[in-house]
C-alpha positions as CSV (number, residue, x, y, z in Angstrom):
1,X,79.4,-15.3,204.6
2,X,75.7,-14.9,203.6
3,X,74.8,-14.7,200.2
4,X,70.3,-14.4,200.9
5,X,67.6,-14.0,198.2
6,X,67.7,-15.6,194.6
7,X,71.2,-15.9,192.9
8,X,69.5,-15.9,189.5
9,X,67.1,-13.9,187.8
10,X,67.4,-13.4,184.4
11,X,68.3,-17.2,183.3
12,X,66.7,-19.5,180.3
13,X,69.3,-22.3,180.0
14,X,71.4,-24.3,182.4
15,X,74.4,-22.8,181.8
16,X,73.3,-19.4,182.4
17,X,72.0,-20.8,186.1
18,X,75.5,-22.4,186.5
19,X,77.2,-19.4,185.7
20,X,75.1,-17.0,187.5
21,X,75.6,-19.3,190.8
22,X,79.3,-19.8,190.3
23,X,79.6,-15.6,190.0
24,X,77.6,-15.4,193.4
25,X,79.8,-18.3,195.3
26,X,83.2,-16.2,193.7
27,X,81.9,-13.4,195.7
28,X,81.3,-15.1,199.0
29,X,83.8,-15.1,201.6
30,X,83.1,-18.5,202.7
31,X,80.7,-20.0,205.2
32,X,77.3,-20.4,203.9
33,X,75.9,-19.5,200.8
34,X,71.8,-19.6,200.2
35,X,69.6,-20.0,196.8
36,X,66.4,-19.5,196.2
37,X,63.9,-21.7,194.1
38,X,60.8,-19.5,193.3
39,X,58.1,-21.9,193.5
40,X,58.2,-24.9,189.9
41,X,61.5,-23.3,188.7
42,X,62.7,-26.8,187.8
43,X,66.0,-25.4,185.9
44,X,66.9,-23.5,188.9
45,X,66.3,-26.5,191.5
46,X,68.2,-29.1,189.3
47,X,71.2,-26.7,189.0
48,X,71.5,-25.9,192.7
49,X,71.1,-29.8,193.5
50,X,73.7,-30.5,191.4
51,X,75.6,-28.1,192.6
52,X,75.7,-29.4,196.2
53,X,73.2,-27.0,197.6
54,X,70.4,-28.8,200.1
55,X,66.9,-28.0,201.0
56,X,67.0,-26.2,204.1
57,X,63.6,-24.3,204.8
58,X,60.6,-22.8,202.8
59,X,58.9,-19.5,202.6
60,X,55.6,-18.6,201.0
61,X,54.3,-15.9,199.5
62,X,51.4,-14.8,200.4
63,X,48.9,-12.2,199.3
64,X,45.4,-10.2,200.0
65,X,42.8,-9.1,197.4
66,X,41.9,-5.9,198.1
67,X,37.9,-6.6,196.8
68,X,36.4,-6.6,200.0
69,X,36.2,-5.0,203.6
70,X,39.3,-4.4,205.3
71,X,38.9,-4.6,209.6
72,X,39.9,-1.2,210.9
73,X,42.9,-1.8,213.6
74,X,42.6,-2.3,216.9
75,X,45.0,-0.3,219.1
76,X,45.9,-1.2,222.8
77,X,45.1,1.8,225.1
78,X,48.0,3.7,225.1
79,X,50.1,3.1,221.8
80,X,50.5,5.9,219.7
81,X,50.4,4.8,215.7
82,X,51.8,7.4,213.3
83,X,54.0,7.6,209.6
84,X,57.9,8.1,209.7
85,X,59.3,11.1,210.3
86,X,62.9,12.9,209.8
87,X,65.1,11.9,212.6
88,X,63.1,8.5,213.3
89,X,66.0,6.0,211.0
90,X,68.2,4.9,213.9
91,X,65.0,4.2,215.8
92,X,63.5,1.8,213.5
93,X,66.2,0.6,212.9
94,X,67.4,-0.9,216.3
95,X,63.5,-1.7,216.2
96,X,64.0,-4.1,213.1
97,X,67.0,-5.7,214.3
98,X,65.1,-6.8,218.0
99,X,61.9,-8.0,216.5
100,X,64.1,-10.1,214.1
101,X,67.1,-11.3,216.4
102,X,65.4,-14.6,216.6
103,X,64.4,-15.4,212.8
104,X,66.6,-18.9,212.0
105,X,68.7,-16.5,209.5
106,X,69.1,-13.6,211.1
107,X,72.5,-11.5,210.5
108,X,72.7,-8.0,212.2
109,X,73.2,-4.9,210.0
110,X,75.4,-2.3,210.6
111,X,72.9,1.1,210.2
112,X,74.6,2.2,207.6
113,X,73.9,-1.3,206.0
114,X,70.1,-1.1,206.6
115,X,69.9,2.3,204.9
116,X,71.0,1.4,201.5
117,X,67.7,-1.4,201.4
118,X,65.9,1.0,203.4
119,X,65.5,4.9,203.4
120,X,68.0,5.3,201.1
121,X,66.2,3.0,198.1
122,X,64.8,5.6,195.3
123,X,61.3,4.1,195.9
124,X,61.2,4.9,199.7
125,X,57.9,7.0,200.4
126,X,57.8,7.5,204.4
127,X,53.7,7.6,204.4
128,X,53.6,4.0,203.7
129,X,55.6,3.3,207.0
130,X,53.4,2.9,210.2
131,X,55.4,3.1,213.5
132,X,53.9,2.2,217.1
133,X,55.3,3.5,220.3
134,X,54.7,3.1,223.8
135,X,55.9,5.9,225.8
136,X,59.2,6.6,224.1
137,X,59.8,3.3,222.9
138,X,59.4,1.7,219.6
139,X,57.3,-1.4,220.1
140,X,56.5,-2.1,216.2
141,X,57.2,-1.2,212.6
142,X,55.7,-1.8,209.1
143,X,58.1,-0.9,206.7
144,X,56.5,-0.6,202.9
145,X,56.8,-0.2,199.6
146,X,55.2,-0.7,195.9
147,X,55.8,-4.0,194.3
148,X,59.3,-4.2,192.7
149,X,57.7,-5.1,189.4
150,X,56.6,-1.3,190.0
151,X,52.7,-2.6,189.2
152,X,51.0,0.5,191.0
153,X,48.1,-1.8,191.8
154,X,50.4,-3.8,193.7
155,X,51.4,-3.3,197.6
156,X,54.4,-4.8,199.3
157,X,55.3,-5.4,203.1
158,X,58.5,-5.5,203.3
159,X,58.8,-5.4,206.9
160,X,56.6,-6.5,209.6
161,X,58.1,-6.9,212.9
162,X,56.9,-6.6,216.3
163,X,59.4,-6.5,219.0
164,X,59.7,-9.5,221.8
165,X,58.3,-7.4,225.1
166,X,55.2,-6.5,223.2
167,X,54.1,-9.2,221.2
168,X,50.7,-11.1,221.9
169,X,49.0,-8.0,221.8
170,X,47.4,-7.7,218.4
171,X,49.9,-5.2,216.8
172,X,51.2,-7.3,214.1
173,X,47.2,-8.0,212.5
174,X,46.5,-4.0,213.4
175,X,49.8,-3.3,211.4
176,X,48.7,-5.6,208.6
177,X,45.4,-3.9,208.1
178,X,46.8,-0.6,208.4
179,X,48.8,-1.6,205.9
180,X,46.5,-3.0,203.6
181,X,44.0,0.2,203.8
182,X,46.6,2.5,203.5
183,X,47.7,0.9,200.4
184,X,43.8,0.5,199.0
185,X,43.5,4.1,199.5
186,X,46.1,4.7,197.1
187,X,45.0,2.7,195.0
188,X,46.0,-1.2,195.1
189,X,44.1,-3.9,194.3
190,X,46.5,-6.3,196.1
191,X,49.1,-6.6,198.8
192,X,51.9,-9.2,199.1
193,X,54.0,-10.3,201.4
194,X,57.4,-12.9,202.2
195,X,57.1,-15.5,205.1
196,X,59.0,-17.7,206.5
197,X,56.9,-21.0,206.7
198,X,58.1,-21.9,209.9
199,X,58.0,-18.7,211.7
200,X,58.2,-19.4,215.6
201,X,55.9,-16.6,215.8
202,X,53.0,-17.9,214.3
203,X,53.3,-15.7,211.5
204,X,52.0,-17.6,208.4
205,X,48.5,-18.8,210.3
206,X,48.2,-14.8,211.6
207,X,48.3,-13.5,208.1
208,X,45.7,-16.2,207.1
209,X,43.6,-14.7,209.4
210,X,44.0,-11.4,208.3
211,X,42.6,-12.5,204.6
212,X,45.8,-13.3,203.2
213,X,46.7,-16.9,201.4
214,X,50.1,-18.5,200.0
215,X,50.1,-18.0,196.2
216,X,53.6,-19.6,195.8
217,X,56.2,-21.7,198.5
218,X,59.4,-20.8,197.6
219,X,62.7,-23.3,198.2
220,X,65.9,-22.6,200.4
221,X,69.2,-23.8,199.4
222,X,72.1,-24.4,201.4
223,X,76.1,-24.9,200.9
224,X,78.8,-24.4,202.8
225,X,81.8,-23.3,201.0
């Protein structure tokens, strides 16, 4: 089993960490569990190191101010970009799950999975989802919403994925600026996003070069129960 993202929140004192990690390893079914340092947390890293948890991999977060020009997307010829529509979920979907099947922590989702974190979250808004298909196929997605701290100066992709057979062609920075003006126009200041610092894809050096910068690195922790 797979416990991802932070295990504790809402914390101030090492017992509250050590409880708060114990309740999350409780509910795992064994396997591996993962913790997440968000970037000097010093409490949190001490607590999972004396836990048995090991460093295992780093993100960054990374974010764009929205002060200057944003680049207009490119296109290829032929790609057709538009918002989500009724009836495109299970689309998307299988979408998401292909353009990530090689991320180092990748777990498939059943659909019904995906749509609680997804279309089903009370914060979904469909015009802040691009979509590009070739033909009849879904070759890309940007899936996003406001900042969870619900700052509505404050833009969040949650989701950018491009899918194996059409990568190297520019969608992912074209997704990322639609992204980013789509989000200016209603009125952010900034956009963020999570990366995995040793994307295979090239990810964190692509979003450099679309204007964005790491603000924080975040730690990975690892045991196996």
């Amino acid at each position: 089993a797979l416990v991802g993202g932070s295990l504790a929140e809402d914390y101030d004192t090492r017992e509250a960490a050590d409880a708060l990690i114990d309740t999350a390893e409780g509910r795992a079914a064994g396997g591996r569990i993962h913790g997440v340092v968000h970037g000097d947390d010093d409490l949190m890293r001490a607590t999972y190191e004396d836990g048995g948890y090991t460093l295992v991999r780093h993100s960054f977060q990374m974010r764009i101010e929205l002060d200057g020009e944003v680049a207009e997307p490119q296109w290829p010829d032929g790609l057709v970009v538009r918002n989500f529509q009724p009836g495109d979920a299970e689309r998307v979907y299988a979408a998401q799950q292909d353009a990530f099947a090689d991320h180092w922590d990748f777990h498939p989702q059943s659909f019904e999975q995906w749509r609680v974190f997804t279309i089903d979250r009370h914060d979904f808004d469909p015009s802040l989802w691009w979509l590009v298909e070739d033909g009849d196929q879904l070759a890309a997605v940007a899936l996003n919403w406001w900042h969870a701290s619900g700052d509505p100066e404050f833009g969040w992709v949650q989701i950018l994925g491009v899918r194996p057979a059409w990568r190297r062609r520019g969608l992912a920075t074209a997704l990322l600026q639609q992204s980013f003006r789509t989000f200016r126009e209603r009125g952010a200041t900034r956009v963020g996003l999570g990366v995995d610092a040793e994307n295979t894809t090239g990810a964190v050096g692509l979003y450099e070069r679309a204007g964005m910068r790491p603000i924080r690195r975040n730690d990975i922790y690892e045991k196996r129960l």
